[in-house]
C-alpha positions as CSV (number, residue, x, y, z in Angstrom):
1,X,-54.9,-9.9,54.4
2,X,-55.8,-6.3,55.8
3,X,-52.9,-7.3,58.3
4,X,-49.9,-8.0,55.5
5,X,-51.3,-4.7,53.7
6,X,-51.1,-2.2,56.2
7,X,-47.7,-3.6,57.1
8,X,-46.7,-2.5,53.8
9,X,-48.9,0.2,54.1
10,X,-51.2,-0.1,51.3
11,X,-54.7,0.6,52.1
12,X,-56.8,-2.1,51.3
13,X,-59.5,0.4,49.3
14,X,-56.3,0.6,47.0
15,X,-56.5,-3.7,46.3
16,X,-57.7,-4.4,43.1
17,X,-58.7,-7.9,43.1
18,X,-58.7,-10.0,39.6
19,X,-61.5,-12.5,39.7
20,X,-61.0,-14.5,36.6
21,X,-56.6,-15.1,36.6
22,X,-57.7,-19.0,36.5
23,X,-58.5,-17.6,32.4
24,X,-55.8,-17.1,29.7
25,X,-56.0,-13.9,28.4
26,X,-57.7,-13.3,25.4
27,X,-56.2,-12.9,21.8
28,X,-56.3,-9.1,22.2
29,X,-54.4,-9.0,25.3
30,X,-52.1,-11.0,24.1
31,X,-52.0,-9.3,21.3
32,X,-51.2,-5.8,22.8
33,X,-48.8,-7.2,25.1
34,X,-46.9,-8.8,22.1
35,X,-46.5,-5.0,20.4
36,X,-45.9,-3.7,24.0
37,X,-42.7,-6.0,24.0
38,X,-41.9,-6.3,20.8
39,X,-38.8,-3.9,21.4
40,X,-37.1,-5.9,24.0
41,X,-37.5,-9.5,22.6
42,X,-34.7,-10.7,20.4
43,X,-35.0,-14.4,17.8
44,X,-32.9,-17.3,18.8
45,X,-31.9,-17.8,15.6
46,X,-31.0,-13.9,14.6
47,X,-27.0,-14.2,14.4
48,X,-27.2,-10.2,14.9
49,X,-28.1,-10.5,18.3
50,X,-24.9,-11.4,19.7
51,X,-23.6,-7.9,19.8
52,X,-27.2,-6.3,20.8
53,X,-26.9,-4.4,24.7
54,X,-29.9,-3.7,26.8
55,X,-32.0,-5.5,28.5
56,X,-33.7,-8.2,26.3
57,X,-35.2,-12.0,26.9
58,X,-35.2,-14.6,24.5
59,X,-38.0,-16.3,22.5
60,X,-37.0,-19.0,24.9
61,X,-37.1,-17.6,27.9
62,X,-40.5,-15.7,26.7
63,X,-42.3,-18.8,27.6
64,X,-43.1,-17.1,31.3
65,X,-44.5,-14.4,30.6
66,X,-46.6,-16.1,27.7
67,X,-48.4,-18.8,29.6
């Protein structure tokens, strides 16, 4: 691992490791990232989204960051 760091050159005392990913978040993470979002996902079903612009992802396709 210190190998495939330094030949991005990150130094390992900058690694961060996350014990507990095997978890789902809890309701308050999920909670945050939902309001953190909320401006770049559009409904399915909302007929005014087919002339919205920007970068946005469906409630379909929200399914990957959600699980």
């Amino acid at each position: 691992m210190r190998l495939l760091l330094g030949k991005f050159r990150i130094p390992v005392s900058d690694v961060v490791v996350i014990p507990d990913m095997t978890y789902p978040p809890s309701a308050q993470t999920k909670t945050w990232f939902d309001a953190l979002t909320k401006d770049f996902v559009r409904k399915d079903d909302d007929p005014g989204n087919l002339d919205s612009s920007g970068e946005l992802y469906s409630d379909g396709e929200s399914y990957i960051v959600n699980d």
